[in-house]
N, C-alpha and C positions, 0 to 999 in steps of 0.2 A: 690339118684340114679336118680330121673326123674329130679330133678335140676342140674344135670351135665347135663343130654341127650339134656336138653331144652339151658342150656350154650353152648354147642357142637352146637349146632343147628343157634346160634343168632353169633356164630364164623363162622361158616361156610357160616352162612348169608350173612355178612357185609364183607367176602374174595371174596365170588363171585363180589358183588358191586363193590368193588374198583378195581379188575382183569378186571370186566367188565366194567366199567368207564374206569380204564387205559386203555383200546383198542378202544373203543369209540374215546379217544381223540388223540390218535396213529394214529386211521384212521382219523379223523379230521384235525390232524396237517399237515397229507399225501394228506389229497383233498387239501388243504389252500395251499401247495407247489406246486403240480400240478398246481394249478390255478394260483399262482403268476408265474411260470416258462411258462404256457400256453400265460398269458399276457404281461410278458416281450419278447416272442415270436415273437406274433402281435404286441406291440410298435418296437421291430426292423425289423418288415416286413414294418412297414410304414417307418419306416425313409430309406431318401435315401441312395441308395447305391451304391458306386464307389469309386472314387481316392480322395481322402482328400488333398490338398495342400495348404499351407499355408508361411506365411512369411513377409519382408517388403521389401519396395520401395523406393529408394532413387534415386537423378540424382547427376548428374556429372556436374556443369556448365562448365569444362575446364581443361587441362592438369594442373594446376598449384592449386586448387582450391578444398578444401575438400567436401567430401557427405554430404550432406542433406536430408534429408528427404521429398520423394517426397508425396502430398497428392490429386494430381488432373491427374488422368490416367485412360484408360479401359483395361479392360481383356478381350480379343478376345479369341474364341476358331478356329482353321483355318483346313484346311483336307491338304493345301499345304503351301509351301513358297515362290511362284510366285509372283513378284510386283504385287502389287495392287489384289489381292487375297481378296476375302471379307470372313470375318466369321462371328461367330455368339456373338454378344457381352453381358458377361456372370456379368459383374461386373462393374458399374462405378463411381469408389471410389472416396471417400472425408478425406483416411488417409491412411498414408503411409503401415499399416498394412492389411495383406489379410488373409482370411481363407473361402477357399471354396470347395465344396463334388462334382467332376462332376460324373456324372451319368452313367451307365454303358454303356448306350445305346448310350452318345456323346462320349464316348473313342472310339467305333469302327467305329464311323462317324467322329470325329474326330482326327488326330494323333499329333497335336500340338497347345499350348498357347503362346497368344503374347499378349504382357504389352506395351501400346504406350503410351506417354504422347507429348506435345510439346518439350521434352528435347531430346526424341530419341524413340525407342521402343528394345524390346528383344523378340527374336521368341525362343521355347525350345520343344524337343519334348517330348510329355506329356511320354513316356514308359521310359523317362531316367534320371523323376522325382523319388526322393527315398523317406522316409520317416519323412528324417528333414527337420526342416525349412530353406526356400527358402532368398536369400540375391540377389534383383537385383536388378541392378543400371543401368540407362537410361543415356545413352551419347548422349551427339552431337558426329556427323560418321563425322569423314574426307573424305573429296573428295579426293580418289586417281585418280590425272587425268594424260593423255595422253600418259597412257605406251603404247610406240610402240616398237612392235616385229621385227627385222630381224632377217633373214637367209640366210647364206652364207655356202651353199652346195659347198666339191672338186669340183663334175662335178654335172650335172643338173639334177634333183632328186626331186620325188616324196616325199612330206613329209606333215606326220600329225602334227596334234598338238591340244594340249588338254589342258584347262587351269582350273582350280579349285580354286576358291573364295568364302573365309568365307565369306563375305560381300555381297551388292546388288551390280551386274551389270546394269550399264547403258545403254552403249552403247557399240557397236562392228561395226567394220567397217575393210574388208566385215561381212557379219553378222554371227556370231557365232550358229551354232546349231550342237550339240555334237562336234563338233571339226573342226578344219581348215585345208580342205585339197588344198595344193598348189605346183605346181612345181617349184621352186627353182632353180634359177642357182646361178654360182658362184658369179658375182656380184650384187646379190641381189632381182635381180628382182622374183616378186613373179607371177604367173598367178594362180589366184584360181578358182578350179574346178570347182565351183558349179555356179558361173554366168562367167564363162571365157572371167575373167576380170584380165588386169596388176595391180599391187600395189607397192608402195615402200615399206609399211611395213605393221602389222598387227596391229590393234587400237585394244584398249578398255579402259574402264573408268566407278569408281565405287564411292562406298561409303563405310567405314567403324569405327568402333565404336574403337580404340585402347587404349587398356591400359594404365593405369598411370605410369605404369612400361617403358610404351614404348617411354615417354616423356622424359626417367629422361640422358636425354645424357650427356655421362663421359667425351667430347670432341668434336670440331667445330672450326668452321672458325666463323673469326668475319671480313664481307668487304664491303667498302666504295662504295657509288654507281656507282662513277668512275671508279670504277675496276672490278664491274662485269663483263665484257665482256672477259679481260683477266685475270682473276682469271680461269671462266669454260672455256675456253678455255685449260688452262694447265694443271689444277686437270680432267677435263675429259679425257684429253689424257692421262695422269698418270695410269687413271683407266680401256682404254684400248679400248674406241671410236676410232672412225678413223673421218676423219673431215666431211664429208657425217652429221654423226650422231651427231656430236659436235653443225654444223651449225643447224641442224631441232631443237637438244633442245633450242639452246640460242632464235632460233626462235620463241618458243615459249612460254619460261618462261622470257625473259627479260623484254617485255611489263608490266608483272607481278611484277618483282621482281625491277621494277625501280619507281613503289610506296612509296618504301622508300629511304630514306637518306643512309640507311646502316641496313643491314642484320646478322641476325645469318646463317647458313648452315650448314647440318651435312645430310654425303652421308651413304645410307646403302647399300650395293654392297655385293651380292650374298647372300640374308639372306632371300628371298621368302618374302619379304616387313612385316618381324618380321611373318613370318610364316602366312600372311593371304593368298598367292597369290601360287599357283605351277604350273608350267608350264612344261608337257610334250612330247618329239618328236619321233617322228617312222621315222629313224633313230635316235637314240640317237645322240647329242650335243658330239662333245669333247671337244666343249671351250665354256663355257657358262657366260657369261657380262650382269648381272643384276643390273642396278643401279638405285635407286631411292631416290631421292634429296629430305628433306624436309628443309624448310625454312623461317621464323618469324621476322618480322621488329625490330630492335636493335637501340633504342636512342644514346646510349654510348658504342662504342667499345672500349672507351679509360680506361674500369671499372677494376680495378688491380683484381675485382673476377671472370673475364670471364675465361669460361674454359678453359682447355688447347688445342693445335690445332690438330685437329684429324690425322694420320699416314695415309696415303693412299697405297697401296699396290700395282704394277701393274702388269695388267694381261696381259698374252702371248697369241694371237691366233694360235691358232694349228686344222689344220682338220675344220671339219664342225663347225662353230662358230653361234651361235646365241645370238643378243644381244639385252638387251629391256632396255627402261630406260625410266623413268616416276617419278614423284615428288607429292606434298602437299603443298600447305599453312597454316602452325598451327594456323598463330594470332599471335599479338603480346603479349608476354607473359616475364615471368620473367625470362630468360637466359642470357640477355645481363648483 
């Protein structure tokens, strides 16, 4: 009997111990958790916190010319998109790969990153960056130069006009701020407002970066340097110039375009210069003649793989007409 009680006793003993050991190490295992969830905590209060963006850098040396990989560029961070706009520069690399945390405090100081190297630069605005990886590629910009604007109002009319470009503006001549207001008559003359002053027509002149897609032309003229003059002479009236505006382009791209022996050309007429340029009027256009000529020095027109000759199309003035035409130099490249 008292060696059961004393059994009973050394069971009951060694249940408490291990009941009480297991809680022991229940709450131990429970402080050990808190403490690593407290610490892992404070290790992500220290690390920074913001936008994560990452990716690679390659350039473009030319329409004709694969990517590479760029590895000598800085990462600006900017608050605008203004020429010559200073920021703050956050990176400056030695490989075409990036991966960087900006901080919460420069997202609300600043609203955009730009990638410059000598090949070109890309502005983007940091809220319409997403979560994958970033692919950009640094062009040489085409000079889009000396689109001039007319208008040919029925009778003599006040008219705005408003122009929107992906690309940097250069120049504007009268000078462009928020839009161009001018009165207009019917044969062209412009008086604009704001230094009332006469013009023949409305200038400006930029830079942009165009795709390789925009290189890839399905069709062109291939012509002798001999015949420049009466080649745009007849395909600009085709396309709907009147000779006013015939005489001012050859004026100004022949000097250019008689650097070579013989040329490739290929006109893009009413396509908003592949969608970089849009131009709009108060009174709206009922006939609107946009053309813009690009063009690349050709050794051999006599190549049986030259494209085929592009279709021109001609357009009718009707009502209030505005017409702008302006061109490019690509470089000599591989179309001929």
């Amino acid at each position: 009997m008292r060696k059961s009680v004393v059994w009973q006793c050394v069971v009951f003993f060694v249940s408490f111990v291990l009941i009480f050991g297991s809680a022991c190490h229940a709450e131990d295992m429970q402080k050990d958790a808190n403490n690593t969830l407290q610490q892992n905590e404070e290790i992500a209060q220290q690390l920074p916190q913001g936008k994560r963006i990452m990716g690679k850098v390659y350039r473009d040396i030319g329409p004709w010319s694969d990517l590479i990989e760029c590895e000598n560029y800085q990462i600006y961070l900017l608050k605008d998109k203004e020429p010559g706009s200073k920021g703050e520069l956050i990176i400056e690399a030695t490989q075409s790969s990036f991966d960087v945390i900006i901080a919460e405090e420069k997202l609300k100081e600043y609203p955009y990153i730009e990638f410059v190297s000598k090949y070109g630069n890309e502005t983007i605005k940091l809220d319409e960056i997403k979560d994958s990886a970033l692919e950009i590629v640094l062009a040489p910009k085409t000079g889009v130069k000396k689109p001039a604007i007319y208008l040919y109002p029925v009778q003599k009319t006040q008219i705005l006009v408003w122009h929107n470009f992906k690309g940097q503006i250069l120049n504007t001549y009268p000078t462009y701020t928020d839009n161009w207001t001018v009165i207009a008559e019917p044969t062209g003359n412009l008086l604009n407002v704001k230094d009332n002053r006469y013009y023949k027509y409305l200038f400006w002149d930029g830079v942009y970066a165009f795709s390789k897609e925009h290189y890839q032309f399905k069709s062109g003229f291939y012509v002798k340097n001999e015949d420049y003059v009466s080649f745009l002479q007849s395909k600009l009236a085709i396309i709907g110039l009147n000779e006013n505006e015939i005489n001012d382009f050859i004026v100004y791209w022949l000097p250019i375009m008689s650097n070579y022996k013989n040329c490739f050309i290929h006109f893009s007429i009413n396509d908003n210069i592949d969608g970089s340029s849009v131009l709009k009027t108060q009174p709206e256009a009922e006939t609107t003649i946009r053309v813009f000529m690009e063009f690349s020095g050709a050794d051999n027109i006599n190549n049986t793989q030259n494209l085929p000759e592009q279709k021109l199309t001609a357009l009718k003035r009707k009502g209030f007409t505005l017409v702008e035409w302006g061109g490019a130099e690509i470089g000599k490249g591989k179309i001929e």
